[in-house]
Each structure stands twice: as structure tokens, then as C-alpha cells.
N, C-alpha and C positions, 0 to 999 in steps of 0.2 A: 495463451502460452501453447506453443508446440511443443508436444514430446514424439518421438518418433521411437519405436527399440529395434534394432538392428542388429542380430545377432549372426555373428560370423563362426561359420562351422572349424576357422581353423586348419583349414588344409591347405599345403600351398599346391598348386599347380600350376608345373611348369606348362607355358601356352607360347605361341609366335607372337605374342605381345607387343606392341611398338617398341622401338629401343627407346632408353632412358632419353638421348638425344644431347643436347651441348648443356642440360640442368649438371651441376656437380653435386659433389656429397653435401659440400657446405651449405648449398641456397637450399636444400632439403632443411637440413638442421636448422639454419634461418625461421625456413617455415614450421618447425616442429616447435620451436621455442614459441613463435608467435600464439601455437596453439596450448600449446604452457601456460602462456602468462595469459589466457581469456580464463581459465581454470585455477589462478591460484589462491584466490581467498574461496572458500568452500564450506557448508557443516554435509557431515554426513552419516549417514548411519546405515552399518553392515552388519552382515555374517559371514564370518568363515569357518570354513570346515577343512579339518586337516587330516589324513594320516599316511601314521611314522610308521618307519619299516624298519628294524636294526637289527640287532643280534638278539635282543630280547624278545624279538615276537613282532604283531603288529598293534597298536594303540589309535585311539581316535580324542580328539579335541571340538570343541564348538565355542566359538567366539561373537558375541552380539557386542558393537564397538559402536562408540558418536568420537566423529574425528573432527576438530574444526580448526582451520588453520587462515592466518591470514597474508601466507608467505614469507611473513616474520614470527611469527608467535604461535604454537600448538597447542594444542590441550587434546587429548587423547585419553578418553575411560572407556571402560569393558569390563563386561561379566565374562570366565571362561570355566567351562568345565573341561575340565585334561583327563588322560587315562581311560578314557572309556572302553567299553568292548564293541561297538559298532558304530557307524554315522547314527545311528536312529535310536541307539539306549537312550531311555529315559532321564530325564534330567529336572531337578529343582533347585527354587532359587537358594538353598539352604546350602547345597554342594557346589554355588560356583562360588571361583576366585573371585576379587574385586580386583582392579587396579585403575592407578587414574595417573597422569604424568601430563606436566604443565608447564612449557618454559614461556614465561610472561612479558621476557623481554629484559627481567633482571637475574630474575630467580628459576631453577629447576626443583619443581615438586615432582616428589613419586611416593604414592601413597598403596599399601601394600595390604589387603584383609584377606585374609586365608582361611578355611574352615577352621570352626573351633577354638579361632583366634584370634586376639583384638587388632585392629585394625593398628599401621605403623605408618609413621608421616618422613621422608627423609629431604633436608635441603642441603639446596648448594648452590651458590653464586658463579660455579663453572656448568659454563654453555657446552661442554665437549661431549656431556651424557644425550643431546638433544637429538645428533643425526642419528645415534645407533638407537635410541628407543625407535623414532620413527621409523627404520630400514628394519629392526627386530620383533617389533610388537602388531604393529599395523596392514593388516591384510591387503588393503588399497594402496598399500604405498609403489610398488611395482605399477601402476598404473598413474601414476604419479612420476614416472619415472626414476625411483628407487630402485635399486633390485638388489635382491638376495645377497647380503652379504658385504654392499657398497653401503658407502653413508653419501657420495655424492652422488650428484643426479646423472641423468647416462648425456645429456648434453654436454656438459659439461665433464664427463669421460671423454666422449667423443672427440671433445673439441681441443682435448691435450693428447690425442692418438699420435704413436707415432707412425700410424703407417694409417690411412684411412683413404678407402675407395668408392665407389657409386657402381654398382654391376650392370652390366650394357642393357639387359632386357628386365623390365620388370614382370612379376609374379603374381597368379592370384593367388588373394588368401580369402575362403570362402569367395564369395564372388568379385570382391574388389582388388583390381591393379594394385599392387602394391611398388614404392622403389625400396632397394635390397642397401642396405650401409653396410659392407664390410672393413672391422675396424680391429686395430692392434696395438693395446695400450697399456698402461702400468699395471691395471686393474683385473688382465687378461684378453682373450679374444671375443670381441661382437659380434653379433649378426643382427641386424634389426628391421622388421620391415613396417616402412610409413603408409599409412594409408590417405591420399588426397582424398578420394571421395568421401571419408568422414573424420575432416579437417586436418588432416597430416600430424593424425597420432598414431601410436604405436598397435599395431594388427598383430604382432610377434614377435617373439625374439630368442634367440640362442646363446648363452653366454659360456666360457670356460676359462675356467683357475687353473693355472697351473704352482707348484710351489714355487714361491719368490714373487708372486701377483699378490697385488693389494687385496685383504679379505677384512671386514670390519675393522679397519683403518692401521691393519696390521700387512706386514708380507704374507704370503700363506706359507704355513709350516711353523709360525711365532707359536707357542705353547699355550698362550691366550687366545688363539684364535677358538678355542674349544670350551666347553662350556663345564668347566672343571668347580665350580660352585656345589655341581653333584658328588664331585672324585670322592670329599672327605681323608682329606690329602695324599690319594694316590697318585703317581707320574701320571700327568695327561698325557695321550698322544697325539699328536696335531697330524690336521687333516693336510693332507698332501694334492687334492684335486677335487675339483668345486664345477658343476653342472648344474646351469638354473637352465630353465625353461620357459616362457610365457607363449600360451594357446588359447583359442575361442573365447574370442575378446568379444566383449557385445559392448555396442554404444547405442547412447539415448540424447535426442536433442533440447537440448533445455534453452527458451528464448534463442534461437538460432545458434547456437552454438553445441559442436558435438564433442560429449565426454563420453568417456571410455568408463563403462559402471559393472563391467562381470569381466571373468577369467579362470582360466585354471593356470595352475604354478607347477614347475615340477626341479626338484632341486636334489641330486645327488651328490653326497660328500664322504671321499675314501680318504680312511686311513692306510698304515702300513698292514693293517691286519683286518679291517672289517670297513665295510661301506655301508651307510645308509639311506633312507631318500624318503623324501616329503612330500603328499601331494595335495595340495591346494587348493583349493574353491574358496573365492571369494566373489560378493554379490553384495552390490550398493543396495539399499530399500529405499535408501531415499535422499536426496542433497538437491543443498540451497545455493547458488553460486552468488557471491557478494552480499551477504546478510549484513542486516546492522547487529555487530558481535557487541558491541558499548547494551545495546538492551538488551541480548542475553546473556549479558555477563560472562563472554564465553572465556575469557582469560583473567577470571576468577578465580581463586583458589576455593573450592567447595567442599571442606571437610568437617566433617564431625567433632563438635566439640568431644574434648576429653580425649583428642587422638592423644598417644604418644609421638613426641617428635624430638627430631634426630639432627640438627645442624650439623654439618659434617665439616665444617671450618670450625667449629667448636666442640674437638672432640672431649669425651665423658662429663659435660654438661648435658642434663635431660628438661627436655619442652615439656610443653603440654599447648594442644593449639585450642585457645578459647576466641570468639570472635572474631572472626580470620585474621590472627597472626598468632607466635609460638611466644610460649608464658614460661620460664625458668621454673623451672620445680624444685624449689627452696622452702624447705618448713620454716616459718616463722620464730617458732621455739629453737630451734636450730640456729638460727640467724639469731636469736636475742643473747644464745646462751655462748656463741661464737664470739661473741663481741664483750660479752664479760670476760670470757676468757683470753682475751687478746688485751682489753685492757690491765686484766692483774700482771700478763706477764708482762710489760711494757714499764708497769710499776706508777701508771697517772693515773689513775681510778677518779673517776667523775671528771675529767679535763676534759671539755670537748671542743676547747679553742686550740690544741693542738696540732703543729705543721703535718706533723705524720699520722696523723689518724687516718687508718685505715678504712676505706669505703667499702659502703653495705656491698653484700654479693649482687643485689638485684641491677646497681645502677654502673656497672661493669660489664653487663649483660643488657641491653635498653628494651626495656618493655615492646615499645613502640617501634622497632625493627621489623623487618616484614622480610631481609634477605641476610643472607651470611657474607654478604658482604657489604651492609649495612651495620652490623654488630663490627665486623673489624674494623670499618671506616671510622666509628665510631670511638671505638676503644682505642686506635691507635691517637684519636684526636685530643683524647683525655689525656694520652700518655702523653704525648708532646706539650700540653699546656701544664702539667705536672711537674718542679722542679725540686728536689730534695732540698731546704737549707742548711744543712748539716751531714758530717760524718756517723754521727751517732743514728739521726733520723734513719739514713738508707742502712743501718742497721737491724733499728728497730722496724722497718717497713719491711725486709726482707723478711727476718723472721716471724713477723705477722704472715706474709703472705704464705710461705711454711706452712704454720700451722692452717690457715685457710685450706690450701690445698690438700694439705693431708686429712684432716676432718670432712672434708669434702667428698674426697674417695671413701672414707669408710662410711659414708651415706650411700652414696653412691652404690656401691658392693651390695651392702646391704639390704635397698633397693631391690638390686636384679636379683639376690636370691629368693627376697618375697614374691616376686613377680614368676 
């Protein structure tokens, strides 16, 4: 195996460079894709270091991440410690975050443990959460061709431009020729430069938002484009102008082929009243290109029994995940004494040949479900083979179901306030 590290300072210089010549911007992108897809199944493992500069001062973070992705399916976990006071404070395992995020192909996990607090499991059967965790969590992803703020990839930006050029001369960047794509599209304006000499990926790039440009799958200036989760519901103000950066790219050659594995990021984002800006260091330690993920179980769900879990197509019903899937948290006592009480008011006490007999809580809920949209495929399938034979019945079934639900909630309630 050749590895080779090639680290590019970064700087462009303009030089009398051969012209671009009769190549266009597209047979470029042709070729940038080509080095795309040698790169897209991957495991990898990084750090990144960030820091934020706002109004509040400045702060530092440290991210240790295993990203493995097979072009269709991600799994992304990391320890992070936030808030710091320098790149180099000290850190243990005790103060960092956990998080781990897994779209499988059916289901999106995000699984959340915060100091001092037990660990939380959330699903959903919508794929929509899946490009913004990678374009938002993930340090490598801008080298991946993400960037700051986009969920799609910048090919695919590029390749819906409505104005896109090839600039006559190309550029060093650190020492290698580069060609320049100047491009203008929903998402904002581009600048990108391809590097041929280490496989026609990405050496650089310039990006700008302006408001009304696509920013995390919103226009820029939507009130959600800002991260208002903190406000504790004060009016957000939405950022009105969006600056990424990608610099001193280093590549390494793994079995002939060259990935792009270091960077610095640099991304400034103004409001009407304050601007602030992030600066980035990220640095692969290690990756596998084309691993067998079936034997490390990489798009597994890997969580602690006893998590609490959160199906989010089934809201104020509580999980519990015991051997990789989520368990309904139903007291048994609860459930026996629900059910005498459903039979007295009903007035058939001990009938259990009954059309309307109402079904246990558990099997409403199927044990053996592994997505939320599995439980509703499910439920819905029960409900259509379900048919009332009487007027009285969908009486008596409604206000069973009533009392279900209402005894329910005040489990429930009572629950989160023990908790």
C-alpha cells in the first residue's frame, strides 16, 4: 500500500500558467465526480478543533468523530467537548458530549448523552434529518464536498448553476496548477479550485450567501436558519450573509487513489446587528476506503440498553431500547388494572369472546418494530383489517379508547415529573 502526504500551503498564486485551453467547466466537474465516487464508501476517524468568535467573547471546542458512510447509509458518533477556554485546556472523558446519528436506510437514530445526564435515543422514519446532521456535525464533510450550510453536494450545486464558467488561466495553489470554476447559483456564489495533479479534487474554495440564497435547505434570512433552540423563546434574528472558506488542503494517497484528509474552514455569518465566525481544523487520523461494513456492523444501531427512547411518529408514547430495538414502557400493573377498568365500564366483566374487546397497549405498539414507520405500517394494518359489527360496539370502543388514552397521559405526566 502507498501512502504518500501532501500537504498544500494554500496559497494561490497567480503565475503565466498555461491557459485552461478548449477543457470546459463541465468535463472538469465530469472529472471531480469521477474522483467522488473512487471515495464514497469510507470509515474514518478525525478531530476537529473549532473556534467561535461572537459577541460573547471567544470559545473553543474539540471533536474526536468515526464517520462511515457507504454513499447511501451513514453512521456518524463523536465525543465533544464545547466551551473551552483554549485549543489546549484540558479535557476528560467525564466532560465530553456523546452523540451518535445513524440513517440505516430505513430509520434515522440520534442518540444524545450530555454531562450529568442519562443518555436519550430519538427515531424517525423521515430521511430529511440526514443531509443537515452530515453538512452540521461532521468536520470532514466539506471535503467530501459539503459545505457549510449546504446539504447538497457542491456538484451537484454546480451542475444546477445558473451562470457557470472555467477562467482562461489556471492557479497555483501551494504548488499545484489548479483550474478555477466560477459559478452562480440558488445556493449563492462559487469559487472552486480542482486540483489534476492530486486527482481533480477540491485545493480550495470560496463561497458567499447572500439573503434569499439557499442556507440549510432554507432561503437565507428564513428565521430557522439560526440556531434558536438556545433563544428560550426570544425573536431570532436571521443571518442575512453567509462566508465559508476552505484552505490548506493536505492529501494522502491510499492504494492509488488521492483523498483529500486535512483543512482549515473559515465561515462568517452576519446578522443585522452582530456577526460571527468559526474557524476550523479538521484532520482525518485514519480511513479505510471500501471496508466490509456487514462485519463491523457499521450501520447498526449501537446503544445502551436502558436508553430512553423517543419515536417521534409516535408522540407521548415512552421506549426503552433493550436489545437493539425500542420496548414501550408500559407497567404491567397498569395494563392489568386498565383493563378491569375498561371491562366494568363496558358492563361484560369476564367476556373475552367479545367483538369489541379492546387490545392490550403492547400489541398497538409491536414489540418487534425496529422503525416509526414500521409501528405505523403496522397499526395502520391492524386498523383496516378491524371492522366494528355494531353501532353500540364503536361506542363502546371509542370510549374505551378514551379512557386508554387519558390514563395514559397521567402515566405519562407522572413519569416526567419523577424523572
Amino acid at each position: 500500500m502507498t501512502r504518500n502526504l501532501v500537504v498544500l500551503i494554500g496559497i494561490t498564486i497567480p503565475t503565466s500558467l498555461p491557459a485552461a485551453g478548449q477543457i470546459a467547466a463541465s468535463e472538469v466537474l465530469d472529472k471531480y465526480d469521477v474522483a467522488r465516487a473512487r471515495t464514497t464508501a469510507f470509515s474514518a476517524k478525525g478531530i476537529t478543533t473549532v473556534e467561535s468568535v461572537g459577541q460573547s467573547g471567544t470559545s473553543f471546542s474539540y471533536t474526536e468523530s468515526l464517520f462511515r458512510t457507504d454513499g447511501a447509509r451513514v453512521h456518524h458518533q463523536y465525543s465533544q467537548w464545547r466551551y473551552l477556554t483554549s485549543r489546549d485546556a484540558p479535557r476528560t472523558p467525564s466532560d465530553s458530549e456523546e452523540r451518535a446519528y445513524l440513517w440505516d436506510g430505513r430509520s434515522s437514530f440520534e442518540y444524545r448523552k450530555e454531562k450529568d445526564f442519562d443518555g436519550r435515543l430519538f427515531i424517525t422514519g423521515n430521511d430529511n434529518l440526514r443531509k443537515g446532521l452530515v453538512s452540521i456535525g461532521y468536520g470532514g464533510a466539506p471535503l467530501m464536498g459539503i459545505f457549510h450550510a449546504d446539504h447538497d453536494s457542491i456538484g451537484s450545486i454546480l451542475r444546477n448553476a445558473s451562470e457557470i464558467s472555467l477562467r482562461p488561466r489556471q492557479e497555483l495553489v501551494g504548488t499545484s496548477p489548479c483550474f478555477i470554476i466560477d459559478a452562480v447559483t440558488d445556493h449563492g456564489r462559487y469559487a472552486v479550485w480542482i486540483d489534476p495533479q492530486h486527482g481533480y479534487n477540491i485545493a480550495k474554495a470560496d463561497v458567499h450567501k447572500k439573503e434569499g440564497d439557499m442556507a440549510w435547505g432554507k432561503p437565507l434570512g428564513w428565521v430557522g436558519n439560526v440556531d434558536n433552540i438556545a433563544l428560550k423563546g426570544r425573536t431570532p434574528e436571521p443571518y442575512t450573509d453567509i462566508r465559508f472558506s476552505i484552505t490548506n488542503v493536505a492529501f494522502k494517497k491510499i492504494n492509488d487513489v488521492w483523498v483529500p484528509v486535512e483543512a482549515d474552514y473559515e465561515s462568517t455569518a452576519s446578522r443585522k446587528s452582530s456577526t460571527s465566525t468559526i474557524k476550523t481544523h479538521y484532520q482525518c487520523t485514519d480511513i479505510e476506503l471500501n471496508p466490509d461494513f456487514d462485519t463491523i456492523d457499521a450501520f447498526v444501531p449501537n446503544i445502551p440498553n436502558g436508553t430512553r427512547t423517543y419515536i417521534l411518529e409516535s408522540q407521548g408514547i415512552a421506549y426503552e431500547w433493550r436489545d437493539g430495538r425500542p420496548v414501550p414502557l408500559v407497567d404491567q400493573d397498569f395494563l392489568s388494572d386498565l383493563d378491569q377498568s375498561v371491562t366494568s365500564v363496558k358492563g361484560h366483566p369476564g367476556d373475552s369472546n367479545q367483538a369489541d374487546e379492546i387490545p392490550a397497549a403492547d400489541t398497538r405498539y409491536p414489540a418487534n418494530a425496529t422503525s416509526p414507520s414500521e409501528v405505523q405500517m403496522k397499526t395502520d394494518e391492524a386498523a383496516s383489517n378491524s371492522q366494528p359489527q355494531s353501532r353500540s360496539s364503536i361506542i363502546w370502543v371509542a370510549a374505551g379508547a378514551c379512557l386508554v388514552v387519558a390514563m395514559g397521559l397521567i402515566v405519562y405526566r407522572k413519569r416526567r415529573e419523577r424523572q
